[in-house]
N, C-alpha and C positions, 0 to 999 in steps of 0.2 A: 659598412653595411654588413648584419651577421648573413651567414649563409642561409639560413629559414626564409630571410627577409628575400633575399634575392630568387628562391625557387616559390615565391610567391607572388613574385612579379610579373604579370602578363602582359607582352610585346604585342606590338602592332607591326607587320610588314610594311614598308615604303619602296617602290619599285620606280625606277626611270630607265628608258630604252635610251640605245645609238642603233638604230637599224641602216644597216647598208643597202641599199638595192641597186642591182647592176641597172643600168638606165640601157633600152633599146634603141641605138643607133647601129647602123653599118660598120662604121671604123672607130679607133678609141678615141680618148678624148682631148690628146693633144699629136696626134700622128695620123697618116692613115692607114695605118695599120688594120687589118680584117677582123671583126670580134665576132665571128663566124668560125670558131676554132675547135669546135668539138670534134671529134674523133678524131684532129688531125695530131701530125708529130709534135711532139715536146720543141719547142723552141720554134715552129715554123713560123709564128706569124708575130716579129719580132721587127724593130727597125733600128739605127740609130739611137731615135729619140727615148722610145718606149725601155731601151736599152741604159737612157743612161749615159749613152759614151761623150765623150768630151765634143765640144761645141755644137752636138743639135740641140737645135730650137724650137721648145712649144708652141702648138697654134691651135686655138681654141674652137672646140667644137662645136656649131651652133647650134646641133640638133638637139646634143646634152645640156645646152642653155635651157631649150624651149621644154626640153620635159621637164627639169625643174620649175620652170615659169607655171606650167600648166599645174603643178601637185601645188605650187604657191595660190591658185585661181580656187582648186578644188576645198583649201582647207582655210581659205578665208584671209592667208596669212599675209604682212606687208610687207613691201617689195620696196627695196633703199632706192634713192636716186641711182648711186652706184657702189657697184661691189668690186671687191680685186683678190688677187688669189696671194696669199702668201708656201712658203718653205715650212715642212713640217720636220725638225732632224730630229732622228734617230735609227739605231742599224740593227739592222734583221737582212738574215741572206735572202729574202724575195723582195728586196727592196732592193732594186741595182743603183741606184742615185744614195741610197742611203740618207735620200731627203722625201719625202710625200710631196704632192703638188697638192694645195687643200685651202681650204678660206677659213681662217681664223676669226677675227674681231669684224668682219665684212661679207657677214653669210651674205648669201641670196636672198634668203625671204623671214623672214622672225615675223613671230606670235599670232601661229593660227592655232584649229581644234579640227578634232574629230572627234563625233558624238557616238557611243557605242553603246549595244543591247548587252545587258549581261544579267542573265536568269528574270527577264522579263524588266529590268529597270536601266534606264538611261544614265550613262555616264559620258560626261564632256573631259577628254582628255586634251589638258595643253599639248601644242608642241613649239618649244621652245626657238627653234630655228631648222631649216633644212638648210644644206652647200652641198656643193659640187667637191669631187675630190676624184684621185687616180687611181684606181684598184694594184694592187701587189700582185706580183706575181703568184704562183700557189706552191705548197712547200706538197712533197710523196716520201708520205715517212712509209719505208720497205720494213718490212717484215715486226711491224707492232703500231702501235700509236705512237704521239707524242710523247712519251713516255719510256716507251719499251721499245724503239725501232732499234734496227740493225745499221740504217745511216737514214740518209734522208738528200733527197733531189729535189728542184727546182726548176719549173717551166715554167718560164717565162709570155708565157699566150695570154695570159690575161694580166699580165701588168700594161696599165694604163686603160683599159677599160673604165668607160666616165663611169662614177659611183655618185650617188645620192647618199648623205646622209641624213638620217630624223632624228633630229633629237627632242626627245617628251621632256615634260616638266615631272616631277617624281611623283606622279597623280594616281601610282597603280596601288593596289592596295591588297592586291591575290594574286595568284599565279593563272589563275581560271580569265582574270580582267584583261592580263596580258594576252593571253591566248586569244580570245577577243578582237581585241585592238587590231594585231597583228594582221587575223582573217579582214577585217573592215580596210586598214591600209592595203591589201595587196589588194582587196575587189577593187578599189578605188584604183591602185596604180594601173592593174588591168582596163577598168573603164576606159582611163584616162591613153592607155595604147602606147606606153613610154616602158611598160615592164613583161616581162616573162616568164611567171613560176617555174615555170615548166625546164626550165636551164638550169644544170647544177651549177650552182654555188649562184645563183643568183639573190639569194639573201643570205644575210649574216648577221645575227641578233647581237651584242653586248648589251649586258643587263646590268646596272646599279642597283644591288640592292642594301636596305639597313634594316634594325630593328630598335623602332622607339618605344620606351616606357607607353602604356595603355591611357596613363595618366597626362601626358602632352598630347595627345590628340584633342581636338573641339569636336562638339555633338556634330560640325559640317562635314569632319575628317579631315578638315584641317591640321596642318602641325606647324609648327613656327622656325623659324629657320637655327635660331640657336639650339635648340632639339635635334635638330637635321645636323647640322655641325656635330654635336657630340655625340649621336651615332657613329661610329666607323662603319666605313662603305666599304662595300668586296663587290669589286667587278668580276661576273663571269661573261667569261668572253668563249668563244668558234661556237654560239648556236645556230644552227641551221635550217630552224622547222618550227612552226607555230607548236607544236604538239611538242618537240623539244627544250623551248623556253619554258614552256607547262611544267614539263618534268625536271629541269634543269634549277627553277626556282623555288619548286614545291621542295627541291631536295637540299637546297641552299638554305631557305625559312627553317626546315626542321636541326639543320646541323647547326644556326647559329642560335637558335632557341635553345638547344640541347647543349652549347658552351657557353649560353649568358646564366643557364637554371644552376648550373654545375661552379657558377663564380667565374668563371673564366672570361676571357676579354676576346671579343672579336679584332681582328687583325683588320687593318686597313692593306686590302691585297689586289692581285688581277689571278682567279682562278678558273684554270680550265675544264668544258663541260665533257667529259667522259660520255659521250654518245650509247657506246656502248657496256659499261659497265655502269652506269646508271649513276655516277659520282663527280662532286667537281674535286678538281685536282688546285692545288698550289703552284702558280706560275713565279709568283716573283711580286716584290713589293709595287703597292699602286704608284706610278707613275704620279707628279703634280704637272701642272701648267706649264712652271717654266723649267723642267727637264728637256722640252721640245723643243727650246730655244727657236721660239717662231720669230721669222722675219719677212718683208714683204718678196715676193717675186718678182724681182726686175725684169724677169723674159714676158713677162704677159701686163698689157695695159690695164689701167682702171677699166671696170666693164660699165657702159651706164645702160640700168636695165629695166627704168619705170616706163617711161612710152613703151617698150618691147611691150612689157607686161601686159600693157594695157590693150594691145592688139592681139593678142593669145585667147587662142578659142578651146572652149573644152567641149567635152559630149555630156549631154546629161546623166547625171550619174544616179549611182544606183537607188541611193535613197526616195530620189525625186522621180525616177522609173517607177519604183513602185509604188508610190503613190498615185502615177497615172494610169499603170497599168490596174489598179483598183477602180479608179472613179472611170476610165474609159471602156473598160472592156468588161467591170464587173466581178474581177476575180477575188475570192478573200484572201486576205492577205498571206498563208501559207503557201495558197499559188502563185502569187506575186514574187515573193522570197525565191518560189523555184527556177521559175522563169525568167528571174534576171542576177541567178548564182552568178553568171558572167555576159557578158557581155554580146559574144557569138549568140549565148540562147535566146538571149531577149531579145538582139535582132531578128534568128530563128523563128520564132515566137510570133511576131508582128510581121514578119511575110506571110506568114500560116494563117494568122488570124483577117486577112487581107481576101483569104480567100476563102475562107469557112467560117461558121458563128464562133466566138471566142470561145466557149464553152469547149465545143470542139476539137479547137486546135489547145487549147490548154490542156483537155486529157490526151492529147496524141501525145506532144509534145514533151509534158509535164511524165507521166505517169510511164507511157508508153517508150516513145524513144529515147528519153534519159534512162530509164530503167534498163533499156540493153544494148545504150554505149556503155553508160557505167561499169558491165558487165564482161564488157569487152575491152574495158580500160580505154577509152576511146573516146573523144570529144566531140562537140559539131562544131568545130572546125577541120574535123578529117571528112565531114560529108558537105560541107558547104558549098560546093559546088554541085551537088545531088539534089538542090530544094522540086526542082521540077518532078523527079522520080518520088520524093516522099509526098508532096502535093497530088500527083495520080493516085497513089497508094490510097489516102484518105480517098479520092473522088471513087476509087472502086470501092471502095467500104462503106460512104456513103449513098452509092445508089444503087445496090446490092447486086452488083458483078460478082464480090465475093462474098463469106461472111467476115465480121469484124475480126469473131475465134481466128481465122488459118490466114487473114490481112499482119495481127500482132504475130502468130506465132511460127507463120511458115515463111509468108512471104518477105514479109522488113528481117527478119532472122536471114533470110537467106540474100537478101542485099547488100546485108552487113557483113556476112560471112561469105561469099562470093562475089561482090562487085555486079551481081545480076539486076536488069532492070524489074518493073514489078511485072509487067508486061510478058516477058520469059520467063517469069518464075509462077505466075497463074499456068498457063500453057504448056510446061515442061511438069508441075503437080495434076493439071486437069482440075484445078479448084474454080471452072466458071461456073455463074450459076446455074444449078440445078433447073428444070423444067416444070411448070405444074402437073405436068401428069406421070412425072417420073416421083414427084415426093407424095404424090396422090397414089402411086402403086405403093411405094414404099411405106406409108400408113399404114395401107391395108394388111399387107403383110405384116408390120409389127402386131398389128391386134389379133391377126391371126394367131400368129406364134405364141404369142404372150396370157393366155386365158386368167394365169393366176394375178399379171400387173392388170389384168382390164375388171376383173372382180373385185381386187383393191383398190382401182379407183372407184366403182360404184358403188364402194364401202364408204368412203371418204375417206381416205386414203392421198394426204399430198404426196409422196414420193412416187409413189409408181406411176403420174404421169411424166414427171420427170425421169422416172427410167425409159419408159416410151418414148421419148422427146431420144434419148440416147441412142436409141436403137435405130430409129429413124434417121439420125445423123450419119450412125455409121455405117446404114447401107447405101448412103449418099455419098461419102466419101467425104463430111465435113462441107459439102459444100451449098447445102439448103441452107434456107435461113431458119434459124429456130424459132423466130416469133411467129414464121410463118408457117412451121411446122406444128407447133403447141395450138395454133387457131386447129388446123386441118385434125388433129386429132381430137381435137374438143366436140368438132362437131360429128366426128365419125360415132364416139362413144357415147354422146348425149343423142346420137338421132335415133 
């Protein structure tokens, strides 16, 4: 092919995930070992097993069973009569066994989906299989990256941590679609009460990606597998971040486009994602199948895990939330989307709504109290024991104890920001309501004061009743009601 020819060829991206997710249990996944290890010392919550050393023995964790059972319920996928674990070899120093404990040809669950929005249109992404496997320890490269350090350590706290792994069918087709997907698995894993973003290192993206001729793709986006075959794949591997994989494949796409236009040949590799310097780097040629030299695990039984399966409960998930939260409570679908971002809110949400018209609790909720945790970097799960105190909140603002103005911006500010109930923080500002004959003097005197806004309004003039409305507030201290202040001066100035 002359050169002309080939800088005239236009590629199609093909993207497949291995997404890691630490699974939420107590201890790891074949010891009991604590996975409660954040702040604590390097090596402290280590055992035998998790270690590695000569004759302990694995014991299978059932609670890491059942949250992969539960994402196998969520994503439709099927579940073997039974599964078993095999030996995964090869050596890396945060691997102390210098073998993975992992399921090979006997995953857990094969050939579910999840359906995702992307720029307003639906895509069903496969996912080839989820397993169970053992997290590594974690490598602390001192004084650079993987690249640049000065040495590099090992702590051992999160080796053996049960890992989930997803594996997609190569159904992506942007870097935008990943990003996507990602956000939709982790609402899901959350729904499902088995994950925790919120943990570092609790995801870890590796990405497959290729680039086929424009010309093997079908009008479905289909591409056929001998296509797939004679692209070369370049795994990047240590992504960490929905927003990461975005950036990390956006930067992959453009580097092997700009060495397929130039004649050159993409390398079949594993490179690494430079977080910080915004580039993948060259780790070492890609691994095949049987470099792994996988073999079964004699320490661990056959598992048989279709009855389990079949007993495994899930919560309704997000999808199906908001659809009910539409047809039950009325809301359009943009507040639907807000109200059940996670899980906490949408429970949040439906105590709220228990006790006020939807409407209601959807703009408290919605508009209101996301708007200044968000602000405060702050979830409702740091106030979920508080629903009583933000339900009064509303019941004063609804039956004008205070006004709504100093309810958003004195009182719930000052709950969030002090721990004060609303009760002490009415009391301690002096924001109860105002009096009628107190916002009936305070009228008078604005019209008094004001000759040129009460001319303006008999001009027709809209603003200057609303400066009147201002004035009147603030010799009230914010604490009249303005609807019922704009009546009283209506009627001062038209009598």
């Amino acid at each position: 092919m002359t050169a002309q020819a080939v800088e005239a060829r236009e590629y199609s991206v093909v993207i497949g995930l291995e997404v890691h997710v630490q699974l939420e249990t107590e201890s790891k996944i074949f010891c009991g070992c604590s996975t409660d290890f954040e702040d604590s010392e390097p090596n402290s919550h280590t055992c035998p097993t998790c270690l590695g050393l000569p004759g302990a023995l694995p014991v299978l964790n059932e609670a890491a069973v059942e949250g992969a059972l539960k994402l196998a319920a969520a994503i439709d996928a099927d579940v073997p009569e039974e599964t078993r674990f095999h030996r995964k070899n090869y050596y890396y120093p945060d691997l102390p066994k210098n073998f993975q404990i992992t399921q090979y040809d006997r995953p857990l669950c094969r050939d579910g989906e999840l359906t995702v929005t992307v720029e307003d249109e639906e895509r069903t992404i496969a996912i080839e299989r989820a397993h169970l496997e053992e997290d590594p320890g974690s490598l602390q490269h001192a004084g650079g990256g993987i690249d640049t350090a000065d040495y590099t350590r090992v702590d051992y706290n999160r080796a053996g941590v049960p890992l989930m792994e997803i594996v997609t069918e190569p159904d992506f087709r942007s870097p935008n679609e990943v990003r996507a997907f990602l956000a939709k698995l982790t609402e899901v894993l959350e729904y499902l009460g088995v994950f925790d973003s919120s943990r570092d290192g609790s995801l870890r993206i590796d990405a497959n990606i290729s680039l086929v001729p424009d010309e093997e793709v079908g009008a479905d986006g289909s591409i056929g597998t001998e296509a797939l075959a004679a692209a070369n794949r370049t795994e990047v591997k240590n992504i960490s971040s929905h927003r990461g994989a975005e950036k990390a494949l956006a930067y992959e796409t453009s580097r092997q486009k700009n060495a397929l236009q130039r004649g050159h040949t993409v390398e079949q590799e594993t490179r690494h994602w430079d977080e910080g310097k915004g580039v993948t780097l060259s780790m070492r040629s890609k691994e095949e199948e049987k470099d792994y030299r996988y073999f079964a695990e004699a320490d661990l039984p056959v598992l048989r895990v279709s009855e389990w399966a079949e007993e495994v409960e899930i919560p309704e998930l997000p999808d199906a939330r908001r659809e009910r939260f539409g047809a039950e409570y009325g809301l359009s679908s943009a507040e639907a989307r807000k109200l059940t971002s996670t899980r906490e809110v949408a429970d949040f949400y439906e105590r709220v709504a228990d006790r006020f018209d939807p409407d209601v609790a959807a703009s408290w909720v919605a508009d209101t109290l996301l708007g200044e945790l968000n602000y405060r970097d702050m979830a409702v799960a740091d106030i979920e024991g508080r629903l009583d105190e933000f339900v009064h909140l509303i019941e004063l603002a609804e039956e004008g104890e205070i006004t709504e103005k100093n309810a958003e911006e004195v009182v719930l500010r000052a709950m969030l920001d002090d721990g004060d109930g609303p009760d002490e923080v009415v009391e301690r500002e002096e924001l109860g309501r105002t009096d009628e004959d107190e916002v009936a003097a305070a009228v008078s005197t604005a019209v008094e004061e004001n000759p040129d806004a009460v001319e303006d309004y008999e001009n027709g003039e809209d603003g200057a009743l609303n400066f009147l409305v201002g004035q009147v507030m603030q010799a009230t201290g914010g604490s009249a009601d303005p609807g019922t202040v704009n009546q009283a001066l209506r009627a001062e100035l038209d009598d």
